[in-house]
N, C-alpha and C positions, 0 to 999 in steps of 0.2 A: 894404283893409288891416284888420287886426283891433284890436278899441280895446285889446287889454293887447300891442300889438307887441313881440317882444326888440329890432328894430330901428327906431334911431334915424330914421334917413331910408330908407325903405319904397321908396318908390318908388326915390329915386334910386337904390340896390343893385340892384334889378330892371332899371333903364335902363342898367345899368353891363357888364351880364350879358347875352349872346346866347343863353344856355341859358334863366338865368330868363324873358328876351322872348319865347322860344321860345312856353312853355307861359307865362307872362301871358296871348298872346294866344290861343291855345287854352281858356282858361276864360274868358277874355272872351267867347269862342264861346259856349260854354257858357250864361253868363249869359244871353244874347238868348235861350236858345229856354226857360230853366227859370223856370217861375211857380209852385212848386209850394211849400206848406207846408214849413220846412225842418226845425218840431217839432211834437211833437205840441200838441192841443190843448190836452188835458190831463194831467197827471200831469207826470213829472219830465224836464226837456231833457236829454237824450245831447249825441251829434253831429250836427250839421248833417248832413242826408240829401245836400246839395248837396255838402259835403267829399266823402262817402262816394265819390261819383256822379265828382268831379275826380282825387281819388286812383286811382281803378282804372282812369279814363281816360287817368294820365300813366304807369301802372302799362303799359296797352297801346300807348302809344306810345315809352315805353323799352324796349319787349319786355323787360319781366321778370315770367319766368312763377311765382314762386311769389309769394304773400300776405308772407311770410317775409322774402323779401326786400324788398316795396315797403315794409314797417314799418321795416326796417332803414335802407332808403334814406330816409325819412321824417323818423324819428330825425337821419342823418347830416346834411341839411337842413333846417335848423331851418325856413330862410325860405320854402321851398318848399309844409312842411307847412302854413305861416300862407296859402300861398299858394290852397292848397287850401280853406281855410277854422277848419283846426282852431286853438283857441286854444293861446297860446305852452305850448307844454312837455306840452300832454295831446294825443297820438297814439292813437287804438283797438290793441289786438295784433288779432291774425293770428285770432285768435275771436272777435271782435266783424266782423271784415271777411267773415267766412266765415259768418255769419250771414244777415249783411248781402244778401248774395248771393244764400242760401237764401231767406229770407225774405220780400226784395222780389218783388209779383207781375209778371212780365215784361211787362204789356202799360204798366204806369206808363214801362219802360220804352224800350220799344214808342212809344208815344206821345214823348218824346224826339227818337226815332231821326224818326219822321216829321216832327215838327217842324222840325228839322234841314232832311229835305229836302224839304221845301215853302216851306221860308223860302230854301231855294237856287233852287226851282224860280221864285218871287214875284220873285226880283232876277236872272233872266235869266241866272244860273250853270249851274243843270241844264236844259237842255232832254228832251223827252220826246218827240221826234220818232223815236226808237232808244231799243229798251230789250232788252239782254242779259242774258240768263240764265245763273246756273251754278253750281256750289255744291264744297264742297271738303270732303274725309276728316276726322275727328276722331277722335281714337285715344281709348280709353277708358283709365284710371287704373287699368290691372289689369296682375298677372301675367302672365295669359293673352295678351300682346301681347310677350309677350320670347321670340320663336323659340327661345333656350337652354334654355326652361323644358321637362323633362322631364315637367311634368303639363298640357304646355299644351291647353288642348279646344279643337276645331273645330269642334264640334257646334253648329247652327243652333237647335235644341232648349233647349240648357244656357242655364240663366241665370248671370248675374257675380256674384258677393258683391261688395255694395256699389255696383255699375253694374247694377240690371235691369234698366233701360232699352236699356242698350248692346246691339247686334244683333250678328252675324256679316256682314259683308260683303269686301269686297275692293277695291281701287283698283288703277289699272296703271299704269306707266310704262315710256318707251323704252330700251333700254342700247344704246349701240354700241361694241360692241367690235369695232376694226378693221374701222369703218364700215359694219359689218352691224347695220341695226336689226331691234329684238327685241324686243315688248312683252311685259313680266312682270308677273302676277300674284300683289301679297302679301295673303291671309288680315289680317285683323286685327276686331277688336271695339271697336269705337264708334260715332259720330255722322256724323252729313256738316250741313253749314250752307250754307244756300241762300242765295242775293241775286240780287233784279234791279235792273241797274242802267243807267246813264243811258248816252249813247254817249261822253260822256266819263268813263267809271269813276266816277260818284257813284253811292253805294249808293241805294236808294228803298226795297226793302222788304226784310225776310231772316225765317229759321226757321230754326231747329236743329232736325232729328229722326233719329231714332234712324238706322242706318246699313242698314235695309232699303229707306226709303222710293224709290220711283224718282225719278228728275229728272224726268220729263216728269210723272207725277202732280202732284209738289210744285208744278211748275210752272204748273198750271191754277189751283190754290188760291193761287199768290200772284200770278198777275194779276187772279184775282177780287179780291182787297184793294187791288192795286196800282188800279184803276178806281174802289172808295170811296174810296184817299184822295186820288186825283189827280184823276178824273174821266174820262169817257168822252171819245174823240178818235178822227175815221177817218182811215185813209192810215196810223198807227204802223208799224214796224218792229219784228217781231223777231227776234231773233239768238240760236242757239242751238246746240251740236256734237250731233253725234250721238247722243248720251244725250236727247235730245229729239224723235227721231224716233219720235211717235206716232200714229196716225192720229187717235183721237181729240184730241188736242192741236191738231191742223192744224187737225181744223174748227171747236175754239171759238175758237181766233183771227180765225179767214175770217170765222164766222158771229156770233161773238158780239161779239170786240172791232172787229168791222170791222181789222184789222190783217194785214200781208203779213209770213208764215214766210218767212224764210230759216237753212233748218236740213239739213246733207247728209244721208244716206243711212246708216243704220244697217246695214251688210250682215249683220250679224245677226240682221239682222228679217226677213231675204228669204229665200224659199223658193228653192230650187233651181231654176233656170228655162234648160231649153236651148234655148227659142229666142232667150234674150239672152246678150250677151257678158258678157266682164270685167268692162264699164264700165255693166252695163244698161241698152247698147243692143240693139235688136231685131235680129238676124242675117239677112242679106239670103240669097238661094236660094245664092251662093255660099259661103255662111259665114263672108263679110266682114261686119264689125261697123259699120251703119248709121250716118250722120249727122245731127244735129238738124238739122231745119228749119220749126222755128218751130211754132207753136199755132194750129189752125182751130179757128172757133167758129161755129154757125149758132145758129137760134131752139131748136132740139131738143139739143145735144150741142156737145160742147168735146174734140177729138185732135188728138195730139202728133204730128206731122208728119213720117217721116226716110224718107231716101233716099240713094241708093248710093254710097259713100264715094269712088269712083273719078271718078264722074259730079261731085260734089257737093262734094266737098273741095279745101280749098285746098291749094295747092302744098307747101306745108310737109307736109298730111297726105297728098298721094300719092306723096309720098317712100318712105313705108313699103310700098305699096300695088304692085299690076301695073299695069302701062297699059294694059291691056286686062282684059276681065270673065273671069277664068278658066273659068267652062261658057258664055262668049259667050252671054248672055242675050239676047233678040230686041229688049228692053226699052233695051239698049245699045248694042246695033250697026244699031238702025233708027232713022229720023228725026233726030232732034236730040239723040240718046244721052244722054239723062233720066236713065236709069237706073231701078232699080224703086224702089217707096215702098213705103211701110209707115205705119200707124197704128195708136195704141194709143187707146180711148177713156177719156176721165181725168173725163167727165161726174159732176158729185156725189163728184169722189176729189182732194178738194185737196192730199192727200200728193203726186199725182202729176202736180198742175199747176204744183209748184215750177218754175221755170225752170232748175235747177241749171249745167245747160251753157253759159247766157249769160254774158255779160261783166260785166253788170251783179250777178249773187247772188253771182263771183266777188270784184268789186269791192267788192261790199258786202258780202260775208262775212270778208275782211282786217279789217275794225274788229271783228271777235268779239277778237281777242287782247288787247285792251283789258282784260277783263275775267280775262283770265289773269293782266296785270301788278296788277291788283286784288289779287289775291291774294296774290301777291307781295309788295305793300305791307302786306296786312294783318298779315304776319307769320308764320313757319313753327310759330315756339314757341307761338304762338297756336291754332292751327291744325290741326296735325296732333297733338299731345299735348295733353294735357287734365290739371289736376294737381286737380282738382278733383272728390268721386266724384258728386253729389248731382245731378241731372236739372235741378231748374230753375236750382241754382246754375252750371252747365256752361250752358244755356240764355243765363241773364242774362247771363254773362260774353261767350259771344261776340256777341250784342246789345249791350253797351256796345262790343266792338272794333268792329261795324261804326260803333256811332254816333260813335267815336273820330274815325271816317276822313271819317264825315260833315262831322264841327265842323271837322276838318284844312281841309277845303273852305272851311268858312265863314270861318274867320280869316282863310284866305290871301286870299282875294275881297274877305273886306268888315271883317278888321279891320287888315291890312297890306294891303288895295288891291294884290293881287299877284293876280288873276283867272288868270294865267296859272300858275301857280303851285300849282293846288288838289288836284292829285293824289297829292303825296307833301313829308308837310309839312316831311323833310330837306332840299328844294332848296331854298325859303323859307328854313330858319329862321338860316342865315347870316348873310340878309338884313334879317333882324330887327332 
């Protein structure tokens, strides 16, 4: 509570309130992980840097996307702003907050955000035996993002007024119309914001970069961070779509983090190959599409094992198939109709000793969408629009969303004891 309160009984109005409890207990978050200076040393006290830091964090948990409006909402709660930190009746405008933004250097708060999750990871909330990767669109604060705009550039080259940072890239999504899916390609200029995260959706580490960077790059550079600030472990998981199918990516996990890829098949990365089907399996002499069977390993070499889908498949799969080897292979119709094999050597190619076929990457590749409702949670208005023009200020700001989502965690676990609860801090805050 602040010592020139407007209100009489502080607490009890907060106790009284499910909203105010809401975000009480989300700053209370807050407090455990912030030890930080809240003025300067010397010279004249402003605002508490800790206000600053609560205000933009209840700012991204009410999704409201402009500065404008959280001063306004600010304002309209008096006890809310006391709640933040600031004294009765002096709120910063919308230029002091935009500052604020610019200003701060991101790894102060950076260091936060990890705080956060290492103090979930210390009480047995995030585990780090699964870690998902993946990152989302950020549209940049220009014209050139309004299809209507008759001077709109597409050019890869041009730089933005006011956004140079901002790139050309593109995101896609599915339409079905009348149940025919279609993936569409929209053009746009901005950012993408990376996170890896836990296998239950807690964030651990993230970056905002411009909207060129690839996933599978970003993704090398933030499990090198992710191992200083967690530390090395063999046996890890991880989980990643198709925009992470890199070959170099596969083997610094294999080699460096001792860690098993489970990530499909980029078919855009793949050359043209007729002796494999649809599914890149190996096509047998009748130009039936081969069946996995399993992985040979000796002292010298490691292949991928398949053989004749008629011979070799279950019942379900000769359904589609002849009962017999259509060129009557000798391989088939003599001895114990084996069928013929095939092998692919995958020796030193860890892209290619994925299991992808088994039951198991199937299984274990279902918990990647976790990380899709992550984002989800994080917010659209967040997210995909950006009201903000200034690189590190756009930076900082979605570093505080993710460390929002963080502390979301921490409240529900360990300051409403609601562990179950840590993913999306609306199911909680009823409960509050």
């Amino acid at each position: 509570m602040m010592q020139n309160s407007l209100f009489h009984d502080y607490y009890a109005l907060i106790d009284s309130c499910s909203f105010l409890k809401k975000y009480d207990a989300l700053f209370h978050a807050f407090d455990l992980i912030y030890d930080q200076p809240d003025f300067p040393e010397f010279g004249r006290h402003g605002y508490r840097r800790s206000a600053y830091f609560k205000a933009l964090i209840y700012k991204r948990s009410a999704n409201i996307k402009y500065i404008s409006e959280l001063v306004r909402d600010l304002e309209s709660r008096p006890i809310l702003a006391e709640m933040c930190g600031f004294n009765a009746g002096r709120i910063p405008d919308a230029s002091r907050f935009s500052r604020f933004l610019t200003d701060t250097n991101n790894s102060e708060i950076e260091t936060l955000f990890h705080t956060s999750g290492k103090l979930l990871v210390e009480k047995g909330i995030a585990t780090l035996d699964v870690i998902m990767a993946d990152s989302k669109p950020i549209k940049a604060n220009t014209k050139h993002n309004n299809p209507k705009n008759p001077n709109r550039k597409l050019d890869k080259t041009t730089k933005i007024k006011h956004n140079p940072m901002a790139t050309l890239s593109y995101y896609s999504y599915i339409k079905q119309p009348n149940g025919d899916k279609k993936k569409t390609f929209t053009w746009f200029w901005g950012y993408r914001t990376h996170v890896l995260l836990s296998g239950k959706g807690v964030p651990l580490i993230e970056v905002t970069l411009p909207n060129n960077r690839t996933d599978s790059k970003v993704a090398k550079a933030l499990l090198k961070k992710f191992v200083r600030v967690y530390g090395q472990k063999k046996g890890r998981i991880f989980l990643g779509d198709a925009g992470y199918d890199d070959r170099e990516l596969y083997n610094f996990i294999v080699d460096q983090l001792k860690a098993e890829p489970f990530i499909p098949l980029n078919r855009r990365h793949q050359q043209p190959d007729k002796t494999l089907g649809p599914h890149g399996l190996p096509l047998c002499p009748a130009n039936l599409e081969m069946k996995f069977a399993g992985i040979s390993r000796d002292e010298t070499r490691t292949r991928k094992k398949f053989r004749c889908p008629i011979a070799g498949g279950t019942k379900q799969e000769k359904a589609s198939l002849p009962q017999q080897c259509p060129i009557n292979h000798d391989l088939f119709c003599t001895g114990k109709c084996y069928g013929c094999t095939a092998y692919i050597d995958i020796t030193d190619d860890h892209r290619s000793q994925v299991p992808r076929e088994s039951k198991r990457f199937k299984n274990t590749y279902k918990r990647r969408t976790e990380a899709e409702r992550y984002f989800s949670r994080l917010g659209p208005r967040e997210v995909e629009e950006m009201s903000q023009y200034k690189y590190r200020a756009i930076r900082n700001q979605m570093t505080i969303a993710h460390l929002a989502l963080s502390l979301t965690a921490v409240a529900a676990a360990l300051v409403l004891e609601q562990p179950d609860k840590i993913r999306c801090y609306k199911t909680f805050a009823d409960a509050a």
